[in-house]
C-alpha positions in Angstrom: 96.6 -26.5 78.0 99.8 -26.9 76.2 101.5 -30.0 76.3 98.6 -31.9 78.1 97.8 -35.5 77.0 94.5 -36.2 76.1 92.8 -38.3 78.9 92.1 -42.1 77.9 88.4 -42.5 79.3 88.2 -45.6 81.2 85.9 -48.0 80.1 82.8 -50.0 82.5 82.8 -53.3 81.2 78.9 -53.7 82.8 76.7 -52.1 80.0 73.9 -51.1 82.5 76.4 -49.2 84.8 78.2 -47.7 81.7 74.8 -46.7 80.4 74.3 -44.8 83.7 77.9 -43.4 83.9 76.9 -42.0 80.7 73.5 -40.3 81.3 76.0 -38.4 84.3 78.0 -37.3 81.7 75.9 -36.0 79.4 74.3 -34.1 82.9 77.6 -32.3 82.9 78.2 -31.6 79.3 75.1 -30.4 79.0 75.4 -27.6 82.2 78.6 -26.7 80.1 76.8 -25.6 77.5 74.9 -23.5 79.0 71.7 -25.8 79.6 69.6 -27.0 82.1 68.9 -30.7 82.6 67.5 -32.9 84.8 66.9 -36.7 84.9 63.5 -37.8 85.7 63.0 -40.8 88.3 63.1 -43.7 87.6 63.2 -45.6 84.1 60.1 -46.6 83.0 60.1 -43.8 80.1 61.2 -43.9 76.9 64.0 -41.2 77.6 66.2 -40.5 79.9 66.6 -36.8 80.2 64.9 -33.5 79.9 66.6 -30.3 78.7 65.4 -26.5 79.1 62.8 -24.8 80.9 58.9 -24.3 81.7 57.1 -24.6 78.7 60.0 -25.5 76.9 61.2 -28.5 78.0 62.5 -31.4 75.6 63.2 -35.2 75.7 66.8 -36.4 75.1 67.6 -40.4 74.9 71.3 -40.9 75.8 72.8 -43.8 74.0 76.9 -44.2 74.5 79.0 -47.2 72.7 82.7 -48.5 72.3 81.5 -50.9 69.8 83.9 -50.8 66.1 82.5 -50.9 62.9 83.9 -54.0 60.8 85.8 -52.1 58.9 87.5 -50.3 61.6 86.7 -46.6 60.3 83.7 -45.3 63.4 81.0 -46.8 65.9 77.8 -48.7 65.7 75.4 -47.2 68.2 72.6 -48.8 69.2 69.4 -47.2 69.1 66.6 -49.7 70.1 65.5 -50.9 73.9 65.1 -54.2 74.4 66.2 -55.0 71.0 62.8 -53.3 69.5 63.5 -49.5 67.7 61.9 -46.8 68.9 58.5 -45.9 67.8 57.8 -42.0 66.7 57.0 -39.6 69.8 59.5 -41.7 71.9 61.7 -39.1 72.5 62.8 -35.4 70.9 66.8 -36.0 70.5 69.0 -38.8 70.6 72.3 -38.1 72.6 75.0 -40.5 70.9 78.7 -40.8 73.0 81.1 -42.0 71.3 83.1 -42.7 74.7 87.0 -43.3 72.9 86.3 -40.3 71.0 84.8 -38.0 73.6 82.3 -37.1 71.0 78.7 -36.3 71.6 76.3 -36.5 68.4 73.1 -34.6 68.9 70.9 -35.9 66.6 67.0 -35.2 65.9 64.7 -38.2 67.0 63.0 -38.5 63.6 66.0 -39.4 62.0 66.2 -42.5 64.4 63.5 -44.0 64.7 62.4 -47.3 63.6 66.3 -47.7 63.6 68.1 -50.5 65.7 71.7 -49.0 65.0 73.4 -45.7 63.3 77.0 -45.1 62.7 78.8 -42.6 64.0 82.2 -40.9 63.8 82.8 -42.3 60.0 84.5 -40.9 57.3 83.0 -42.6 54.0 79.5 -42.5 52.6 78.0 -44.1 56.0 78.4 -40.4 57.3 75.1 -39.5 58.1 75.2 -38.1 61.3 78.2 -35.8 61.0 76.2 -32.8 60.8 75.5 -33.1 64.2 79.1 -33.6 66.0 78.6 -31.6 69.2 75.6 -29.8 67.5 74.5 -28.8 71.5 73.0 -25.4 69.5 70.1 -27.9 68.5 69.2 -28.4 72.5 69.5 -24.9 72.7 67.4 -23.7 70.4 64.7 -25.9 70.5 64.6 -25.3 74.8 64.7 -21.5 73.8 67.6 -20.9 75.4 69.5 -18.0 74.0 73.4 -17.3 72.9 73.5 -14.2 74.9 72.3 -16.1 78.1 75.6 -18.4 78.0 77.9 -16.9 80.1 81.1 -18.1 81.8 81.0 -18.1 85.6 84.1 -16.6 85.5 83.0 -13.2 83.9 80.2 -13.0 85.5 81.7 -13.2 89.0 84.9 -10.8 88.2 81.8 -8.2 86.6 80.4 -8.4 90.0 83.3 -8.2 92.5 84.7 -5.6 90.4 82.0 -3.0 91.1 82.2 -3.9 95.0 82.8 -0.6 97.0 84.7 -0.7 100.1 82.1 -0.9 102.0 80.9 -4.0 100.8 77.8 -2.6 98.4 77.6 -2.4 94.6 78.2 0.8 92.9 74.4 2.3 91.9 76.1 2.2 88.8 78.3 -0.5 87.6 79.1 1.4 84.1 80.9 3.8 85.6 84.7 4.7 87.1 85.2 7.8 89.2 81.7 9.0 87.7 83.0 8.7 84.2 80.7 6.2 81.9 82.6 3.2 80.6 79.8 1.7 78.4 78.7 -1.8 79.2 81.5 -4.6 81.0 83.4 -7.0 78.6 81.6 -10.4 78.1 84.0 -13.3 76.5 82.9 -15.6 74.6 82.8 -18.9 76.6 85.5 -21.3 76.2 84.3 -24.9 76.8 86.4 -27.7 78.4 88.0 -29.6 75.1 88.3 -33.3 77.2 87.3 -35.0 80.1 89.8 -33.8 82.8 89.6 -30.1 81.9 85.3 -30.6 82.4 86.2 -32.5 85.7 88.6 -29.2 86.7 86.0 -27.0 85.2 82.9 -28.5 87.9 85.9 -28.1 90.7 86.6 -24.2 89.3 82.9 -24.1 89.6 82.0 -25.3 93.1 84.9 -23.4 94.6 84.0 -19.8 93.0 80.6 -20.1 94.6 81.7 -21.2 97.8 84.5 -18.2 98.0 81.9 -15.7 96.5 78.8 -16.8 98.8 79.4 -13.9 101.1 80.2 -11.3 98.5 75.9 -11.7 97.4 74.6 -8.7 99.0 71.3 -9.8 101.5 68.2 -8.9 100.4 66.0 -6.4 103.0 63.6 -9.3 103.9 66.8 -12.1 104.5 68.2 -13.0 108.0 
């Protein structure tokens, strides 16, 4: 949106709960993208979250930091529990949030481990990681989730309400205007929130389509 200040994050000073707040948002950035994850219970494992579906599911470790580098140019992240790096097979990504930035690194967990610290968002020959800035494609394709399945709630609700009849029922064909064939519907590409108050309007957007298109899902035969 034009003119709209970027959103200074507020920052938990308790580690442990800032650790958690974190894990939420990665929940949520994640669902943006087109993803599904969950967080297993409790926190015994060696990761944190999983990411895609039956059969495909994968093992992300969420890691967040404020911490400066000496020099003032990036982040140290930490990448070790209980001060001890994590051993191969520990987890499949590493989920890196650079929380002053609002920049997510998704980054492989082989190039981690045995690591105590990486650093991120840097500009000189430290950059490592850059490749993979926001690299949520990485999630995607190893979950086997697919490009064409991403799809805004948006167009998807207007492609349905659209080819409502008067009488409440879809059209036996929703190609089609007056009985003339219009070819498939118009799919935009999505458009994901660029900061933290545009996801947080984004999840409100969300929750209020469904509960204003609830009774526009026509009943199955066998439903009450």
């Amino acid at each position: 949106m034009a003119g709209t200040k970027r959103r200074k994050p507020k920052i938990i000073k308790d580690k442990k709960k800032r650790g958690e707040w974190a894990e939420s948002v990665f929940l949520v950035r994640a669902g943006e993208e087109g993803l599904s994850a969950s967080k297993p219970w409790g926190d015994s494992r060696s990761f944190d979250c999983v990411v895609g579906r039956p059969g495909r599911f994968v093992a992300v470790q969420v890691k967040c930091t404020i911490a400066k580098l000496e020099s003032g140019e990036g982040y140290i992240c930490s990448t070790c529990s209980s001060h001890k790096p994590y051993q191969r097979g520990s987890f499949d990504y590493l989920a890196a949030y650079v929380i002053p930035e609002d920049v997510w690194y998704i980054i492989p967990g082989r190039l981690v481990f045995g690591l105590k610290s990486i650093s991120l968002c840097t500009v000189t020959g430290e950059a490592k990681y850059e490749e993979y800035r926001e690299a949520w494609g990485l999630l995607r394709k190893a979950s086997d989730v697919a490009e064409s399945e991403i799809v805004t709630t948006e167009t998807t609700e207007n492609s349905y309400t659209s080819n409502i009849t008067d009488g409440g029922a879809p059209n036996e064909n929703p190609h089609t205007t007056n009985g003339t064939l219009c070819g498939p519907p118009k799919v935009e590409a999505p458009r994901f929130p660029r900061n933290a108050f545009e996801r947080m309007q984004a999840a409100f957007d969300f929750c209020k389509r469904n509960m204003e298109g609830a009774h526009l899902r026509p009943r199955k035969p066998d439903e009450k």
